[in-house]
C-alpha positions as CSV (number, residue, x, y, z in Angstrom):
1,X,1.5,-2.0,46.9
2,X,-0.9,-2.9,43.7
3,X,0.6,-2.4,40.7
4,X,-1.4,-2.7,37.1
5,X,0.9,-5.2,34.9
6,X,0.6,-5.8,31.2
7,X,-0.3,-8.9,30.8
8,X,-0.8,-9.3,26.9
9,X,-0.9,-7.1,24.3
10,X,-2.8,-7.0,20.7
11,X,-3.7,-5.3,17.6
12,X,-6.0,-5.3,14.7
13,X,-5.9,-3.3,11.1
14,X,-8.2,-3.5,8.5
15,X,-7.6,-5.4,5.4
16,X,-7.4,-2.2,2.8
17,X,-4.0,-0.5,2.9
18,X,-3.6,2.9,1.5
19,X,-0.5,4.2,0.3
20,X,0.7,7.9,-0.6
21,X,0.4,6.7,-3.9
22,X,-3.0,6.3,-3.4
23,X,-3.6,9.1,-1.9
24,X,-2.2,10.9,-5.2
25,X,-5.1,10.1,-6.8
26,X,-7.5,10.8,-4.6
27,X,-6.0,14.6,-3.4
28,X,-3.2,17.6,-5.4
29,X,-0.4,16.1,-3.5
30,X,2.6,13.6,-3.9
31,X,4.8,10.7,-2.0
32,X,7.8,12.7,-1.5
33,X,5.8,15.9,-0.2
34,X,4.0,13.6,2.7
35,X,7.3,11.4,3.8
36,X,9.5,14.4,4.0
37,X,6.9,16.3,6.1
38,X,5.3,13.4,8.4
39,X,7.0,10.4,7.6
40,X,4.1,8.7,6.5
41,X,4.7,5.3,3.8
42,X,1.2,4.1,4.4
43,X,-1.8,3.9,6.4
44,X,-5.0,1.4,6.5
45,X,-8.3,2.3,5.8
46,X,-11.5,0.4,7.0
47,X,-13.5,-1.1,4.6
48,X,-17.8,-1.0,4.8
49,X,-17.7,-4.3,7.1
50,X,-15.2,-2.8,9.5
51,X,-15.9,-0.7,12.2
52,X,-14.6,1.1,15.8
53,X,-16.0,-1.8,17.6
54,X,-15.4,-4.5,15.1
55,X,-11.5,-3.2,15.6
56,X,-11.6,-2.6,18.8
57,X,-13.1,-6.6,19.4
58,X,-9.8,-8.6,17.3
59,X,-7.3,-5.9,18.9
60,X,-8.9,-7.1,22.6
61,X,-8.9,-11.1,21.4
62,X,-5.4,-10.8,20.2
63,X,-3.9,-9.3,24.0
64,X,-6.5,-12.1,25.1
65,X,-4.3,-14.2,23.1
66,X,-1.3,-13.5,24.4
67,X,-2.1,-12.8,28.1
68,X,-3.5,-16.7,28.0
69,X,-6.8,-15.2,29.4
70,X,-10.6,-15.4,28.6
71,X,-13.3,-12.8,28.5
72,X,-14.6,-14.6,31.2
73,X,-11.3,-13.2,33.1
74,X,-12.2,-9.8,32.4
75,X,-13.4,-6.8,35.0
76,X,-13.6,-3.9,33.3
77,X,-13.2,-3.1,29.3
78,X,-12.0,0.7,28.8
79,X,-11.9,2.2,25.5
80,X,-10.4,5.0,24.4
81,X,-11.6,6.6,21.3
82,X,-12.8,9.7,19.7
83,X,-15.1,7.8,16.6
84,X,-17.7,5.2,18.1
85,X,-20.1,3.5,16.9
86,X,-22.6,5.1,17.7
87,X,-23.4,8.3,19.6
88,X,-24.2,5.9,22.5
89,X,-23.7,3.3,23.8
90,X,-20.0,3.1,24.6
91,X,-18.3,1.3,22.2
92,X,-16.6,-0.2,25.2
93,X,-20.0,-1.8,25.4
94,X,-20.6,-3.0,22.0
95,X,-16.8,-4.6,22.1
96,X,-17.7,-6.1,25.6
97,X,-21.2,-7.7,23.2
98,X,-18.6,-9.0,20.5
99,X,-16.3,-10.6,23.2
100,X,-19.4,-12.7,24.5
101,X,-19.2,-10.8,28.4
102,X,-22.5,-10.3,30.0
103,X,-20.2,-9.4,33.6
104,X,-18.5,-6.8,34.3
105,X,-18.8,-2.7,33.0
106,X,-17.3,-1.2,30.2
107,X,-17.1,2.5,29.6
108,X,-15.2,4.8,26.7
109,X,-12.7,7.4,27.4
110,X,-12.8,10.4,24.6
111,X,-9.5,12.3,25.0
112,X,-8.1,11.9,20.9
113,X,-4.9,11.5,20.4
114,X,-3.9,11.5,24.0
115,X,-7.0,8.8,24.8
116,X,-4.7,5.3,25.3
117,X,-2.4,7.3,27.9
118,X,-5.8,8.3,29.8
119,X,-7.4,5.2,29.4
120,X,-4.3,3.2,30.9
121,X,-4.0,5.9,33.7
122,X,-7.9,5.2,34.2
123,X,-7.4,1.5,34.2
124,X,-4.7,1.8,36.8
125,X,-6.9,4.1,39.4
126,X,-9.1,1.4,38.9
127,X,-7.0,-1.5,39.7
128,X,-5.5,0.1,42.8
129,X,-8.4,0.9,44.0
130,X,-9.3,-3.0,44.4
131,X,-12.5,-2.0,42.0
132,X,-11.0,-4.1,38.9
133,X,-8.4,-6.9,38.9
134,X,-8.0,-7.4,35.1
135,X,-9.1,-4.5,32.4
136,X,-8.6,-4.3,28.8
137,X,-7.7,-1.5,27.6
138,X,-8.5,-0.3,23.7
139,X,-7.6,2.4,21.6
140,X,-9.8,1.9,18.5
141,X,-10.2,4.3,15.6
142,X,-11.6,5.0,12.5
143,X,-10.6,8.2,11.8
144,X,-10.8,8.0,7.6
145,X,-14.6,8.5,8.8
146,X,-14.4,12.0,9.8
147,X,-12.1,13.3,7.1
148,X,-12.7,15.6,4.8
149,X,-10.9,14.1,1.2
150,X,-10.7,17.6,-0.4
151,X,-8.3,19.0,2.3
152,X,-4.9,17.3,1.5
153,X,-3.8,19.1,5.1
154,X,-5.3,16.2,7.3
155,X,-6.3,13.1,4.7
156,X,-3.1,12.3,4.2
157,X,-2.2,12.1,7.9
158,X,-5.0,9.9,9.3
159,X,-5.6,6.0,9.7
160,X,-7.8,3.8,11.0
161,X,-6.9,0.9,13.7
162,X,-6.8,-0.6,16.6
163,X,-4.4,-2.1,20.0
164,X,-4.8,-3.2,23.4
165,X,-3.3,-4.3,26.3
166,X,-4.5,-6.4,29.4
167,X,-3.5,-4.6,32.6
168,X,-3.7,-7.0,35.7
169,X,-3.5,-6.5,39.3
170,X,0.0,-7.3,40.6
171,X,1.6,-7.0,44.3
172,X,5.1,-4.6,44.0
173,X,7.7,-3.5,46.5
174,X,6.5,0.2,45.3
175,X,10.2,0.8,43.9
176,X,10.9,1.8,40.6
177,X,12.1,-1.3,40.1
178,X,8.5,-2.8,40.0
179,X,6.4,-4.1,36.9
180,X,3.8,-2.1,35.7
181,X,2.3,1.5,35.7
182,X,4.9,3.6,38.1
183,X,3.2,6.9,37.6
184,X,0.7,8.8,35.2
185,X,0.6,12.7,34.5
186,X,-2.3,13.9,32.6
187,X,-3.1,17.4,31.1
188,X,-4.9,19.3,29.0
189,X,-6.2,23.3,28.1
190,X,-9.3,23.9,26.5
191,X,-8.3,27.2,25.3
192,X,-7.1,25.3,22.6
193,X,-9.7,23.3,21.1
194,X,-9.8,25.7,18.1
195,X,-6.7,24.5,16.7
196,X,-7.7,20.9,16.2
197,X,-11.0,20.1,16.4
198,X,-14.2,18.4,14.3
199,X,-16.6,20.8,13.1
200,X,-19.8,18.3,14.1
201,X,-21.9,17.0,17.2
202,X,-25.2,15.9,18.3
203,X,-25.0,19.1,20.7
204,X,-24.2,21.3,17.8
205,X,-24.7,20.7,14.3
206,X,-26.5,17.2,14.3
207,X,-24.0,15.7,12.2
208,X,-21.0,14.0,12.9
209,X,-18.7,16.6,11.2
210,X,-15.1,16.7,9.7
211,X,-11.5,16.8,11.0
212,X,-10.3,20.3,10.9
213,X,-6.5,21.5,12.2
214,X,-4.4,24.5,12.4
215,X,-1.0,21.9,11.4
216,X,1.4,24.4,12.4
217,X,-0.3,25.6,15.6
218,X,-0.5,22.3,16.6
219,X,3.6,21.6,15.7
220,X,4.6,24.8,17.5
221,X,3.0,23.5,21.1
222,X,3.4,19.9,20.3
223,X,6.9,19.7,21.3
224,X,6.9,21.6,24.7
225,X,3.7,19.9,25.9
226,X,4.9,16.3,25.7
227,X,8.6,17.1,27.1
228,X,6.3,18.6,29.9
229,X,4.5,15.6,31.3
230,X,7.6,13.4,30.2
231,X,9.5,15.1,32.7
232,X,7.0,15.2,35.6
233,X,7.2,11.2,35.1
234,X,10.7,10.9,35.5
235,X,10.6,13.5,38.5
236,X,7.9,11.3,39.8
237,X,9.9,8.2,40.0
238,X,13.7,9.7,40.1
239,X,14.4,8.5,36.7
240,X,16.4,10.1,33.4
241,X,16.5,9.6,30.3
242,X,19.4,7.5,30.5
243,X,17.1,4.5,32.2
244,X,14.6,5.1,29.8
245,X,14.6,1.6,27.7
246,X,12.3,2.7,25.2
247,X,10.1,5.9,24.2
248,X,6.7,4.8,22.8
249,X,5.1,8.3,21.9
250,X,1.9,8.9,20.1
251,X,2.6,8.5,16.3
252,X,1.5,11.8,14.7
253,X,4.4,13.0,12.8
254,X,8.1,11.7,12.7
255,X,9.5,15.2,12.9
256,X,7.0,15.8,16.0
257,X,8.5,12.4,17.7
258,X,12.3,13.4,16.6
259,X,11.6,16.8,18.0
260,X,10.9,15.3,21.3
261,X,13.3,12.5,21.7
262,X,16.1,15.1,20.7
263,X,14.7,17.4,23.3
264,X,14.7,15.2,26.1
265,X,17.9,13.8,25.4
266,X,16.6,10.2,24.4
267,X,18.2,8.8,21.6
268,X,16.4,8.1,18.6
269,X,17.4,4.6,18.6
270,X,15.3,4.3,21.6
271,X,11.7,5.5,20.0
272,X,9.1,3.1,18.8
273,X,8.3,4.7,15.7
274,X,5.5,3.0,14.0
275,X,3.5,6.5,11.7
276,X,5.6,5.6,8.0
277,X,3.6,1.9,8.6
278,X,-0.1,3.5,10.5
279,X,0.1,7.1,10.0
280,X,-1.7,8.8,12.9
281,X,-4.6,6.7,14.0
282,X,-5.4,8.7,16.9
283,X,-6.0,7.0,20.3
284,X,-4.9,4.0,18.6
285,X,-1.2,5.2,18.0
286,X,0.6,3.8,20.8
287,X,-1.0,0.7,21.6
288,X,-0.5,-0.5,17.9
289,X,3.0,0.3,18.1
290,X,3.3,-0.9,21.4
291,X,2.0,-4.5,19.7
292,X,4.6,-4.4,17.0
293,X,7.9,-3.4,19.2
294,X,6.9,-5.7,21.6
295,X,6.0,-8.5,19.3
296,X,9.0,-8.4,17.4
297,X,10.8,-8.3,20.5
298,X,12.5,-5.1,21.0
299,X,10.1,-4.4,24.2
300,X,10.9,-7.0,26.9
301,X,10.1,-8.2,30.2
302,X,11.5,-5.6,32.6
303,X,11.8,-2.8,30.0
304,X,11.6,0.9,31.3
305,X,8.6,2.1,28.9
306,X,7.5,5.8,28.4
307,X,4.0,6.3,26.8
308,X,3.2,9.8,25.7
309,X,0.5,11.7,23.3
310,X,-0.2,15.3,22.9
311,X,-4.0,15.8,21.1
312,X,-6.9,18.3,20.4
313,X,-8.3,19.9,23.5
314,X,-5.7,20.2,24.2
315,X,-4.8,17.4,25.5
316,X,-1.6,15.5,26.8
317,X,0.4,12.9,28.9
318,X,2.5,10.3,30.0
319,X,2.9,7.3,31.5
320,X,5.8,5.7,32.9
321,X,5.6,1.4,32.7
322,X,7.9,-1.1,33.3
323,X,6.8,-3.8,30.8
């Protein structure tokens, strides 16, 4: 059967890193009251000349990069992210006009948080259905954008960035033993939308809006929600925990990730955990840290991966990889 194989993997920041230090100047707040709540250090802020797509563009070059591939080698570009460019086009389109491709289609994916796991479940439908050999596949965000920098409940959690992986077409055995996507679950309840939302939208207001949350709303459901889709993957496949080589969850809050790990029975020395260095840059979470377990070589060939992300909608997932 056709399995979608990571071929390469990237990622991009911008230049301006803002600490919680920073932050103390900017908000009534303080470094030890952020790390002991989220585990946030730091997180990077984009700068006038940097942009969703300008992000999105060195994150795709980088996996390029690495995968030992051209644009030219390129199907589809999917992007997942919930602050484009522009109202339209896709920003998946304006990357696709940085990478030099006049071929192929390119299309964005708006699911927040949970965006990269349904972008990658996209890219794989697409592969296996013989419509796409090679995609790339972007989480891009700048989320410092949409904040509002009087409400020290959600500036201090957000950051801007960008990751991406090329997925390529690949014959398996269809055993779990095969590289690539094994299986994808995807969810999400609209019921809850006003819990975590942006108060802005062409349809709506006319403006783009600000980043509003209900924190503890969100904490209480957060929890439940990803050990629900983490479980349908294993019960997919006929995996545990205890093949799991490493849990790479959406990087919104440590106590969020603990929470889940330690719910799931996954040790914590098996989570990519990436927020003190990123803080929660949305769709662009788990590619980015992704990038840095496997560039620094914790993630290797053969590796059992688990991608999951819970985020406004709601919305949430998993996917199930062997890298």
């Amino acid at each position: 059967m056709i399995r979608s194989v990571v071929r390469g993997f990237g990622a991009a920041l911008p230049k301006r890193v803002m600490t919680n230090r920073d932050i103390e100047d900017v908000v009534d707040t303080s470094d030890e009251w952020i790390v002991q709540r989220t585990g946030i250090r730091q997180r990077y802020v984009a700068g006038d000349d940097e942009t969703t797509s300008s992000l999105g563009a060195a994150a795709a070059r980088a996996a390029l990069e690495n995968a030992g591939l051209t644009p030219a080698d390129i199907d589809l570009i999917i992007c997942a992210t919930s602050t484009p460019d522009n109202t339209f086009p896709a920003t998946a389109v304006s990357i696709q006009n940085r990478l030099g491709m006049t071929h192929g289609f390119a299309f964005d994916v708006q699911a927040v948080c949970t965006g990269f796991v349904y972008a990658v479940t996209t890219a794989d439908a697409y592969i296996r259905g013989g419509l796409a050999k090679r995609v790339l596949v972007i989480g891009a965000e700048t989320f410092s954008r949409i904040l509002d920098w009087n409400d020290r409940t959600t500036c201090v959690l957000f950051g801007d960035g960008a990751g991406a992986l090329v997925l390529e077409a690949s014959e398996g055995e269809g055993t779990t033993a095969d590289r690539g996507v094994l299986t994808a679950h995807l969810r999400s309840d609209g019921s809850h939308k006003d819990k975590l939302y942006v108060d802005g939208g062409p349809s709506t207001t006319g403006t783009v809006g600000k980043l509003r949350m209900e924190g503890r709303e969100v904490f209480k459901y957060a929890v439940g929600m990803i050990t629900d889709v983490v479980v349908a993957a294993f019960e997919a496949t006929g995996t545990t925990a205890d093949d799991l080589d490493w849990l790479v969850p959406h990087q919104a809050n440590r106590r969020i990730i603990e929470g889940s790990a330690k719910k799931l029975n996954i040790p914590v020395e098996k989570v990519v955990i990436t927020v003190d260095l990123h803080g929660n840059t949305s769709a662009a979470s788990i590619p980015l840290a992704l990038a840095t377990a496997a560039g620094d070589g914790r993630i290797k060939k053969g590796d059992l991966v688990m991608l999951e992300a819970m985020g406004g909608g709601f919305t949430w997932g998993a996917v199930l990889l062997r890298w």
